[in-house]
C-alpha positions, 0 to 999 in steps of 0.5 A: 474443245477450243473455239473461234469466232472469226467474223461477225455480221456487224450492224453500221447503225449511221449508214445500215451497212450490214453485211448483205449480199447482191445475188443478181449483181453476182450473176451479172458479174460471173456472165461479165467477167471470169474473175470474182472481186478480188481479195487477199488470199492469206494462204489457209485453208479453204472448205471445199467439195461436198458440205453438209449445211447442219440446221440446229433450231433452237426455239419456237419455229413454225414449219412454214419457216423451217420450210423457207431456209430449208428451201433455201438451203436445197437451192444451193447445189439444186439440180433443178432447173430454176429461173434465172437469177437463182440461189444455185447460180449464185452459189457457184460464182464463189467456186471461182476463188479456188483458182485465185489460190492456186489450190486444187479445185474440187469437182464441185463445191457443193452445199446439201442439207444434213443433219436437223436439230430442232430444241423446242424446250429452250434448253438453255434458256432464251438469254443465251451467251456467245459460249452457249451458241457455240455449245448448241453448234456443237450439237451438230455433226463435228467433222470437216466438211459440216457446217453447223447452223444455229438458228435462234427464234425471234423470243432468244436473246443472244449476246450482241444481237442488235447492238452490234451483230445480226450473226456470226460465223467461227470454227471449233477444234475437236482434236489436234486435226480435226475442226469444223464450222459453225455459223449462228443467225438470230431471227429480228423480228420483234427485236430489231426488225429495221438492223437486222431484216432491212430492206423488209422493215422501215430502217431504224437509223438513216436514210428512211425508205418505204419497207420492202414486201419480203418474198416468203411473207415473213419479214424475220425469216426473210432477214435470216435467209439474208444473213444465213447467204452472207455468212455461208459465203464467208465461212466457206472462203474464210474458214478458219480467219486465214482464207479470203478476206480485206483489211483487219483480221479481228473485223474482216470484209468477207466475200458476200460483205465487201459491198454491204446494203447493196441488192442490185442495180442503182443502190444507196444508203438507205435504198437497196437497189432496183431488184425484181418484183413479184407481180403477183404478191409485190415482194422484192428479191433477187435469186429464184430457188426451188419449190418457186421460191424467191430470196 
């Protein structure tokens, strides 16, 4: 089974520009305008209609947490109703690249919550390299239309993690003509809380501003949902590393990572931009999901 890792969610230490997505300034855009922000389409396939989001939890994860990115992921093709801005809204505006490509759109590019794999016993260990990542992917179901989460707690070491990537997303080729995807996120928290769960956590590097309150009250989880959103937006349309994506093939800018460290209106280096506030809890976010939940 030969496999490819496509794209990384790099850290820039200097400037904190990780690939992080906007998802009120994706709305805004999609009422604006019916053209999402333009990149080279380099004529491969994208992955469309109905995908099955497959979540592997490797390590200690608490229920409150599996329920977060649980959460988050039923809101992406949620019939709820959900106050605007929502996850779903947000979800939708990539189904405007299809066109842009001159392939057949589906119906609907919808996203459900599939299979769950929970490994509790560290079967591998909790030093784990790139190739054990993708083993632990390959767990899940290997067809083309799944995309296997890997899910790594905050006591897992992964090859990378903090120094160079907070996640990543590949393929892996079970036969001649049969592939599927996977993406792996690891949680921060008590390794590099201020690289990969920033605006959550005071900055490391940089420009220094107050943490924000993470809306799900758990600053690592928080941070995944982030990365977890970018990387399922490259992985649908950069699949395989011949999709939708700017400048070098090796280090691609994807579709949520094009405007990186940016959350809304007025960002800079080092300020995530003026993003809704819970009046209640004072937590910071900018897409509505189901279950009142906020991301």
């Amino acid at each position: 089974m030969a496999s490819f890792v496509l794209s990384e969610n790099l850290i820039l230490p200097l400037a904190l520009f990780f690939l992080l997505i906007d998802s009120t300034l994706a709305v805004r855009r999609l009422a604006e305008s019916s053209q999402p922000m333009s990149f080279q389409y380099h004529n491969g396939p994208l992955l469309s209609g109905e995908l099955s989001i497959n979540l592997i939890w490797y390590g200690k994860f608490t229920p409150t947490q599996r329920a977060i990115i649980s959460d988050f992921i039923d809101s992406l093709s949620s019939a709820q109703h959900e106050t605007q801005p929502s996850v779903a809204a947000w979800w939708s505006f990539i189904d405007r690249y299809y066109p842009l490509a001159n392939l057949k759109k589906p119906k609907s590019l919808t996203a459900s919550r599939g299979k769950q794999v929970i490994d509790e016993t560290y079967s591998l260990g909790k030093s784990l390299t790139t190739k054990q990542v993708e083993a632990l992917a390959s767990g899940g179901p290997q067809q083309p239309n799944a995309i296997n989460v890997v899910l790594t707690a905050a006591d897992v070491l992964v090859d990378g993690f903090c120094t160079s990537r907070c996640g990543t997303h590949g393929s892996s080729q079970v036969s001649n003509k049969s592939r599927y995807t996977y993406i792996w996120v690891g949680n921060s928290e008590t390794q590099c809380p201020g690289q990969c769960a920033w605006p959550f956590h005071q900055p490391i590097y940089g420009p220094q501003s107050p943490a924000l309150v993470a809306p799900n009250n758990d600053v690592g989880l928080d941070g995944m949902i982030i990365n977890i959103a970018s990387l399922l937006a490259g992985t649908v349309t950069n699949p395989f590393g011949n999709g939708y994506f700017q400048g070098p093939k090796e280090a691609p800018l994807e579709a949520a990572s094009a405007c990186p460290g940016i959350y809304g209106k007025g960002a800079y280096p080092g300020y995530a931009g003026n993003l809704l506030v819970d009046p209640t809890t004072g937590a910071s976010y900018n897409a509505n999901g189901i279950n009142r939940r906020k991301y």
